[in-house]
C-alpha positions in Angstrom: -2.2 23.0 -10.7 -3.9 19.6 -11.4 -1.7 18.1 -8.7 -2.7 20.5 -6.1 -6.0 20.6 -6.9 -6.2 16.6 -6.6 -5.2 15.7 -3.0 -7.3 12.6 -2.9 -5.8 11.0 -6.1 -2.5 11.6 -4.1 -4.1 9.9 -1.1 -5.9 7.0 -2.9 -1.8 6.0 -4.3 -0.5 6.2 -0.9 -3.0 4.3 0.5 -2.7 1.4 -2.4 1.1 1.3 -2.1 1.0 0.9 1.6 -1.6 -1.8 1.0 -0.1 -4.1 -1.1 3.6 -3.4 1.6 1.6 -4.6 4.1 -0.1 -7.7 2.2 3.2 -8.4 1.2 4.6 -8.6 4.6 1.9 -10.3 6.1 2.0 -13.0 3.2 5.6 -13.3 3.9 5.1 -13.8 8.0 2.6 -16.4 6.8 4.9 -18.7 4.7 8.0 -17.9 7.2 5.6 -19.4 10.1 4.3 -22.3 7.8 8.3 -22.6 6.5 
């Protein structure tokens, strides 16, 4: 299976998802603490 056989495509999503969370947080935290 394609999925299987593609790991790093899995791995590259995670990592993007879990990049924009955190630039999201820490943009929030920024304006909360300029607020």
């Amino acid at each position: 299976m394609s999925l299987v056989s593609q790991p790093i495509s899995w791995i590259g999503i995670l990592a993007a998802a879990v990049a924009v969370m955190v630039l999201g947080w820490v943009w929030f935290a920024v304006l909360f603490a300029r607020a």
